[in-house]
Backbone as a ProteinNet text record, in pm:
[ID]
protein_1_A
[PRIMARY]
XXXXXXXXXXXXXXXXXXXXXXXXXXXXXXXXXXXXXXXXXXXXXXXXXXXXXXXXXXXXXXXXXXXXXXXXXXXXXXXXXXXXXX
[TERTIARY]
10166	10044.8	9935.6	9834	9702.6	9642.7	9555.3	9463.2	9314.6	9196.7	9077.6	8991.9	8921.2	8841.4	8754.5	8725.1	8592.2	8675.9	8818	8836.7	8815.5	8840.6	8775.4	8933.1	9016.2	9185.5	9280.3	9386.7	9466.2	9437.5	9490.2	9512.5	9633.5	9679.6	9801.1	9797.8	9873.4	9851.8	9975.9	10075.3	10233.1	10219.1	10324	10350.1	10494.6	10418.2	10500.6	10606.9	10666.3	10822.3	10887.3	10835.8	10891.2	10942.9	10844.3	10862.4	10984.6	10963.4	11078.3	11198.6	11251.7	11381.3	11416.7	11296.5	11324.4	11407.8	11465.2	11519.4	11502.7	11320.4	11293.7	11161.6	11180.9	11071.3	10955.9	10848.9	10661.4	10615.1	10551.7	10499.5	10318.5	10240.4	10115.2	10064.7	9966.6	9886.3	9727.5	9654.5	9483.8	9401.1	9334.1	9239.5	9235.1	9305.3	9304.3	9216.6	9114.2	9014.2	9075.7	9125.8	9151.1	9279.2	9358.9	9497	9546.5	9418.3	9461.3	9504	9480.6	9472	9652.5	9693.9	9855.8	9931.8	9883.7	9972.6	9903.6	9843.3	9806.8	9901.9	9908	10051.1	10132	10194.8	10339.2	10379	10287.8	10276.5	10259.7	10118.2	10081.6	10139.7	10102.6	10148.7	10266.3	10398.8	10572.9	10576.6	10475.8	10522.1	10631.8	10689.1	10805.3	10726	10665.9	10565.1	10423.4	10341.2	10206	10152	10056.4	10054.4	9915.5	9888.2	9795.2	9688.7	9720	9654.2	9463.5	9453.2	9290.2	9209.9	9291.1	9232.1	9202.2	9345.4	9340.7	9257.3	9246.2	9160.6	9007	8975.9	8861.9	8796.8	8891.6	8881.3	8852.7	8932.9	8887.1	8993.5	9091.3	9199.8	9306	9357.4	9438	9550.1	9690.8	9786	9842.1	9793.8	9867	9788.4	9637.8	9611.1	9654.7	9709.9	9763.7	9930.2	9957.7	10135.7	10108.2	10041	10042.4	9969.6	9895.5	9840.7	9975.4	10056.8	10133.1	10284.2	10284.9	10404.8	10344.9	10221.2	10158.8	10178.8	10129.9	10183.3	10329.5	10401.2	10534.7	10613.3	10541.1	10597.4	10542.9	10456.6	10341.9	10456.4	10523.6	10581.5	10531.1	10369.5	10310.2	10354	10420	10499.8	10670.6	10745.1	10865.2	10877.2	11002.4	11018.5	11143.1	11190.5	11335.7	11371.1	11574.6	11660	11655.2	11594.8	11615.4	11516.5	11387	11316.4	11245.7	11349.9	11368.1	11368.4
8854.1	8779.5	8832.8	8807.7	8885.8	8742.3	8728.1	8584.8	8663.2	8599.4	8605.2	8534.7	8545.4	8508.3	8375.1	8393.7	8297.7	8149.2	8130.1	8051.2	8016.6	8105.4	8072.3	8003.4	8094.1	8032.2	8165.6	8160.1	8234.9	8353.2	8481.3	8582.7	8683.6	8685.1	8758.2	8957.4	9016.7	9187.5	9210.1	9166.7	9189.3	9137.5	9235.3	9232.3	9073	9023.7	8936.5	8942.9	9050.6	9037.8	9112.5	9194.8	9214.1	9148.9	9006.5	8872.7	8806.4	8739.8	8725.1	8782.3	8930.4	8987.2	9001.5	8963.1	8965.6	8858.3	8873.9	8783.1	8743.7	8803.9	8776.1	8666.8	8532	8457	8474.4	8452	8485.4	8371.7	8366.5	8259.5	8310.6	8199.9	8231.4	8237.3	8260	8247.9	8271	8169.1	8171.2	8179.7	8122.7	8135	8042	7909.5	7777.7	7709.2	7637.3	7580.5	7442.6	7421.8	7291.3	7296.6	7116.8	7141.1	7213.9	7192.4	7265.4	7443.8	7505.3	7604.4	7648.5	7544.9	7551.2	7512.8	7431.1	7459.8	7606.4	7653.4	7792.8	7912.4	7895.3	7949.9	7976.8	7828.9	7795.4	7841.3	7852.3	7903.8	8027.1	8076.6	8228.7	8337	8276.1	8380.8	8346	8297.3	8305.1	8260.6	8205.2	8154.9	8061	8101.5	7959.9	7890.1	7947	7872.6	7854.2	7775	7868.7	7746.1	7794	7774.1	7677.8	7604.2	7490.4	7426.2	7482.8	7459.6	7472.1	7587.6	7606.1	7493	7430.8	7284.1	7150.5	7142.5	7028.5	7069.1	7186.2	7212.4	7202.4	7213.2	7221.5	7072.6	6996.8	6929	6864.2	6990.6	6993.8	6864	6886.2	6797.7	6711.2	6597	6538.5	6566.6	6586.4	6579.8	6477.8	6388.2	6276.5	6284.7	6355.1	6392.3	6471.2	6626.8	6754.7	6722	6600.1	6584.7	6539.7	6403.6	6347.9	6412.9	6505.2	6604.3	6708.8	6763.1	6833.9	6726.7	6637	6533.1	6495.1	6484	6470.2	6540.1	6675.1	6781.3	6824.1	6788.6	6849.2	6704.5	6586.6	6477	6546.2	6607.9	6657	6756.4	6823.8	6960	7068.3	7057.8	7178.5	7248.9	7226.9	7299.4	7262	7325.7	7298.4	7241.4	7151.7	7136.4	7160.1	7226.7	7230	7112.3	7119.1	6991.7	6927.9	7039.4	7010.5	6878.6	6857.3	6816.2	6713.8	6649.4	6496.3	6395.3
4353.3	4330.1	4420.7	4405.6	4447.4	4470.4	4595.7	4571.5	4611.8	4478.6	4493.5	4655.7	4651.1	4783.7	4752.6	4624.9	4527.2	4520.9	4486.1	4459.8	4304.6	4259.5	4083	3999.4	4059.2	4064.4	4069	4088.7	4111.1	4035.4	4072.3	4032.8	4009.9	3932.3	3904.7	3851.6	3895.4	3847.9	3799.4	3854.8	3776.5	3653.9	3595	3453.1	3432	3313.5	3288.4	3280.7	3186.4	3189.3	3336.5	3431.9	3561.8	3616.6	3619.6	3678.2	3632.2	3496.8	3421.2	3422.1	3478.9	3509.7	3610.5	3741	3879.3	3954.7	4070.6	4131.1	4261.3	4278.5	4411.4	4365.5	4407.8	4416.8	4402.7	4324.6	4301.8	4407	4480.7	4527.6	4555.4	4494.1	4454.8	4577.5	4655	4749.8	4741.4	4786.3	4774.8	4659.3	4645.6	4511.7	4470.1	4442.6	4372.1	4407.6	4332.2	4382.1	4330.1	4202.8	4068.9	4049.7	4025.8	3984.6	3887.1	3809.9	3673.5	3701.2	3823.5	3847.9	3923.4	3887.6	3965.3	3880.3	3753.4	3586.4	3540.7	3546.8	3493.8	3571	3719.4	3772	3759.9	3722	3692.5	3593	3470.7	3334	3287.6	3295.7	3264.8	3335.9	3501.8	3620.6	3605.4	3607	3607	3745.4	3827.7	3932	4021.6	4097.9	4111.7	4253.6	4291.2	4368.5	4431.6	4463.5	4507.3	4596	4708.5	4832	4836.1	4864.2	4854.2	4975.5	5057.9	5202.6	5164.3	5099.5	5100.3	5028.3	4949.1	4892.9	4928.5	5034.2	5118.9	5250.7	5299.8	5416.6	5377.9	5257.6	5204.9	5163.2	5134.6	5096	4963.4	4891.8	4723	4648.6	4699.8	4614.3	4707.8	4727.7	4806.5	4751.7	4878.9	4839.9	4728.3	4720.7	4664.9	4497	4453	4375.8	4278.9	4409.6	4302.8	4276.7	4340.9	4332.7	4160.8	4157.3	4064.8	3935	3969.5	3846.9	3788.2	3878	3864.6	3786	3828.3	3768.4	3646.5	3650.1	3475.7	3365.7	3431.8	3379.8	3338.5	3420.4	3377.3	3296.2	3309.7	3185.2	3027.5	3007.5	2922.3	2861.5	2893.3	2863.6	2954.6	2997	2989.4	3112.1	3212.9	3297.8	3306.8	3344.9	3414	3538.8	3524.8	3696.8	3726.3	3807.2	3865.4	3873.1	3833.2	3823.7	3962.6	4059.6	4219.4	4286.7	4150.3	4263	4123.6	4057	3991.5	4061.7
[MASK]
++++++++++++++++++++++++++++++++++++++++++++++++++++++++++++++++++++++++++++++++++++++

C-alpha cells in the first residue's frame, strides 16, 4: 500500500490478484480522510487492515463513529469481517 499526503483516501499500486495469492498481510497506512474510505480498502484495495490514527488525531472521525460505520457496513454485505472479531 502506498499512502497519499492529501488525504483524498487511500492509495493502492499492487495488483489485485498478487494480493489475493499472498500470505503476507496488506495493512493500509495514511491517506483516509472518510469511513467510507476504509470500506473502499477492505474492498477494492484486498486489505486485511488499515491504520487510522490520522483521523482521530485530526479530528475527522471518532473512534466510536468509524467502529460503528464499519459494523454497518459489514451487516450491509459490503465488507467482510473475520469469524475472529464477532
Amino acid at each position: 500500500m502506498d499512502s497519499r499526503r492529501d488525504k483524498e483516501r487511500f492509495r493502492y499500486r499492487a495488483d489485485r490478484g498478487d494480493i489475493l495469492r499472498g500470505s503476507v498481510p496488506v495493512i493500509a497506512s495514511g491517506g483516509a480522510k472518510l469511513p467510507g474510505h476504509f470500506a473502499e480498502i477492505f474492498t477494492a484495495g484486498c486489505a486485511d487492515a488499515a491504520l487510522a490514527a490520522s483521523i482521530f488525531h485530526d479530528n475527522i472521525s471518532a473512534h466510536r463513529e468509524l467502529k460503528e460505520f464499519l459494523a454497518g457496513a459489514a451487516n450491509s454485505g459490503q465488507i467482510a469481517v473475520p469469524n475472529s472479531l464477532h
